[in-house]
C-alpha positions as a Markdown table, in Angstrom:
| # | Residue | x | y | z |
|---|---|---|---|---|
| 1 | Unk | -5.9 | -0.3 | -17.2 |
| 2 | Unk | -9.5 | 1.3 | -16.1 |
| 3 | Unk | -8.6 | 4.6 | -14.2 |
| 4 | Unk | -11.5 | 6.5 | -11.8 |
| 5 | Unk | -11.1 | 10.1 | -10.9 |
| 6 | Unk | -12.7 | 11.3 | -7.8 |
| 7 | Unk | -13.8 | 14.7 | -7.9 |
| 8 | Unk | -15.5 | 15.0 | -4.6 |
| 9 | Unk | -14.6 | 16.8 | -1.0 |
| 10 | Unk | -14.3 | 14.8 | 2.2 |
| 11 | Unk | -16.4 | 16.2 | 5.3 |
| 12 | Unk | -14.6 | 17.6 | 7.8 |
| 13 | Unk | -13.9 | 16.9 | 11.1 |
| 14 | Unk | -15.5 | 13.1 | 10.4 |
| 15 | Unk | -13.3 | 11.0 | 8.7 |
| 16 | Unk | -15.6 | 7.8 | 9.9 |
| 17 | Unk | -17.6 | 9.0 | 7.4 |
| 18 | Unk | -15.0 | 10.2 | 4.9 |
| 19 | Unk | -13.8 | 6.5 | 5.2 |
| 20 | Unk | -17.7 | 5.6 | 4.1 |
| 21 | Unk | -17.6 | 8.0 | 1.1 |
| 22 | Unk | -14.3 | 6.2 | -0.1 |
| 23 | Unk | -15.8 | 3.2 | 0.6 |
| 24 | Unk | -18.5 | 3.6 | -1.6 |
| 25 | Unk | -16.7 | 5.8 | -4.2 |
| 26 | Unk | -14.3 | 2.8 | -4.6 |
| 27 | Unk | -17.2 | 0.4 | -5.0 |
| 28 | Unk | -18.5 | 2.6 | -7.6 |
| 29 | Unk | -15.1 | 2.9 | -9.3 |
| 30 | Unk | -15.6 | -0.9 | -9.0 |
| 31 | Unk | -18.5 | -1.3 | -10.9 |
| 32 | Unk | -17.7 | 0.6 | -13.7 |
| 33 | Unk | -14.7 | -1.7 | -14.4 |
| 34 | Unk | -11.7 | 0.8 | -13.0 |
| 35 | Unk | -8.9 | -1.1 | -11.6 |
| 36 | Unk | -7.2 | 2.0 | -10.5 |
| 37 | Unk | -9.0 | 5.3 | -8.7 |
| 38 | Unk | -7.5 | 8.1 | -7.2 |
| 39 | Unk | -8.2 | 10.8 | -4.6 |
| 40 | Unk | -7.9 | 14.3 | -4.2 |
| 41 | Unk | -5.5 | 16.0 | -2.2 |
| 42 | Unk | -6.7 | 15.4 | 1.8 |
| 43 | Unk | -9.3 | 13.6 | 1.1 |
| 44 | Unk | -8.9 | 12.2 | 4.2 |
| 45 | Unk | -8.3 | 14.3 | 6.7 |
| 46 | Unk | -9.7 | 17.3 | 5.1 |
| 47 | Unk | -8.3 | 20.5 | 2.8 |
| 48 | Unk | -8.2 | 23.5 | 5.1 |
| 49 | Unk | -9.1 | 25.7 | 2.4 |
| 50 | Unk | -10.7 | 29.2 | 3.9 |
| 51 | Unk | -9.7 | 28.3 | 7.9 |
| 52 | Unk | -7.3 | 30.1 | 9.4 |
| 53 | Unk | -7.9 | 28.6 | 12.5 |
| 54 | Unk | -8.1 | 31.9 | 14.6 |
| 55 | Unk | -4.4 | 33.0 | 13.8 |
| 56 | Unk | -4.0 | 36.7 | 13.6 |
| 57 | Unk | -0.1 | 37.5 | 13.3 |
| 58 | Unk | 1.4 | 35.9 | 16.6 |
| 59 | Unk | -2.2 | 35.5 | 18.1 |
| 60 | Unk | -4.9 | 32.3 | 18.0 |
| 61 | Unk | -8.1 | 32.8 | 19.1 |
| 62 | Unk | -9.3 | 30.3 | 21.6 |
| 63 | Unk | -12.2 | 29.0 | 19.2 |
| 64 | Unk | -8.9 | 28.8 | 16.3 |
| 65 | Unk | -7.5 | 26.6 | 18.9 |
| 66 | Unk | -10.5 | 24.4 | 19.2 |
| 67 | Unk | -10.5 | 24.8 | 15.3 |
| 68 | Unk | -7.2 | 23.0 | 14.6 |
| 69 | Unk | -7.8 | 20.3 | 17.4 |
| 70 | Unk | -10.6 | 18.9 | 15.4 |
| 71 | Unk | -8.5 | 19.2 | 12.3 |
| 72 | Unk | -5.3 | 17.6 | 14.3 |
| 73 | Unk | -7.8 | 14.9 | 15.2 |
| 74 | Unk | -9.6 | 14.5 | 12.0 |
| 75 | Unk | -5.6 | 13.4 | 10.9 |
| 76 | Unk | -4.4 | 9.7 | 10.7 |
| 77 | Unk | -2.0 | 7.9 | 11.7 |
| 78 | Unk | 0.4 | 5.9 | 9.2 |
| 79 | Unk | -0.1 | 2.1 | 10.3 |
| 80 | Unk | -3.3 | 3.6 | 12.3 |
| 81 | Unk | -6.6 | 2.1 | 12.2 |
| 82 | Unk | -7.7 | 4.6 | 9.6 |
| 83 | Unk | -4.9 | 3.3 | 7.3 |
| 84 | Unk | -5.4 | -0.5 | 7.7 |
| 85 | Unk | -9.5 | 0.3 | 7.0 |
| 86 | Unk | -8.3 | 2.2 | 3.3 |
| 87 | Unk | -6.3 | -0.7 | 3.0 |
| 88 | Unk | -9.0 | -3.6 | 3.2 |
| 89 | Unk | -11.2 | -1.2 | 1.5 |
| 90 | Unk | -8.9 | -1.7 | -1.7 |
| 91 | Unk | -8.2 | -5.3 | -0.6 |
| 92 | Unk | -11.6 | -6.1 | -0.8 |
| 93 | Unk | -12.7 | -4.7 | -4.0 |
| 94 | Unk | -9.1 | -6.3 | -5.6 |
| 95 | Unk | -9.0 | -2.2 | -6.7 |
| 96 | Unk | -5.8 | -0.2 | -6.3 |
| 97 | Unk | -6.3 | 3.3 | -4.9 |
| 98 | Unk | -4.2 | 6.3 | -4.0 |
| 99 | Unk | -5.4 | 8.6 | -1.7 |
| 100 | Unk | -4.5 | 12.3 | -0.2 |
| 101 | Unk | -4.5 | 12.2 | 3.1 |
| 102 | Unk | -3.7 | 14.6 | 6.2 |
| 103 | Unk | -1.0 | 12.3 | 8.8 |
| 104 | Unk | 0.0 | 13.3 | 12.0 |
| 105 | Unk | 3.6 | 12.3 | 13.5 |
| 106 | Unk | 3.6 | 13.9 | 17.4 |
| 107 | Unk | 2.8 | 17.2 | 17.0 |
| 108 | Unk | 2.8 | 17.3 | 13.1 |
| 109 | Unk | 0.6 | 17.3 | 10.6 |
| 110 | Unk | 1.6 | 16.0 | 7.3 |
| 111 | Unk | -0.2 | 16.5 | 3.4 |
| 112 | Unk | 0.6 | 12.9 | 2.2 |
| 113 | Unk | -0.5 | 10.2 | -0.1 |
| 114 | Unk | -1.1 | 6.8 | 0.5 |
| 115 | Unk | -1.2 | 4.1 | -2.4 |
| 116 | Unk | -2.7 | 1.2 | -1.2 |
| 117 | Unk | -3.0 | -2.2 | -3.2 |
């Protein structure tokens, strides 16, 4: 089995346009014959890496706040539309991918992966 690695970073606070970059970094994946690709960590969703959304110890900042509400809403849903797009997305190209991906449950935000056939 054919097996693509993505080395690439998603762009935050847009995961329309995340979805696109998958999208086309699948199709790529595609055309050079892989039959599996994977994903970094949050891919979609985002990697946090450097924000500290405003938090000093037992303090956030009112532009942290607005910080993580973009992040919080940058996150997906499990059976969400974001998920059933990933999923036609592999569908589609007959490709199977696995994916990192920030999910929200209620208040929650998760680090997950999603393998979708």
């Amino acid at each position: 089995m054919s097996v693509a690695i993505v080395q690439a970073g998603s762009i935050i606070y847009d995961t329309p346009s995340t979805l696109d970059k998958l999208e086309n970094l699948t199709k790529e994946a595609v055309a050079r014959g892989a039959k599996l690709v994977l994903f970094p960590e949050a891919f979609v969703g985002g990697y946090p890496k450097g924000m500290d959304f405003g938090i000093v110890l037992g303090i956030r900042s009112a532009e942290g706040r607005e910080e993580f509400r973009k992040y919080y809403d940058s996150a997906i849903e499990e059976h969400g539309v974001e998920s059933r797009r990933i999923a036609e997305i592999a569908t589609t190209n007959d490709i199977i991918i696995v994916v990192g991906v920030v999910e929200r449950h209620g208040g929650t935000l998760y680090c997950s992966v999603r393998e979708l056939v």
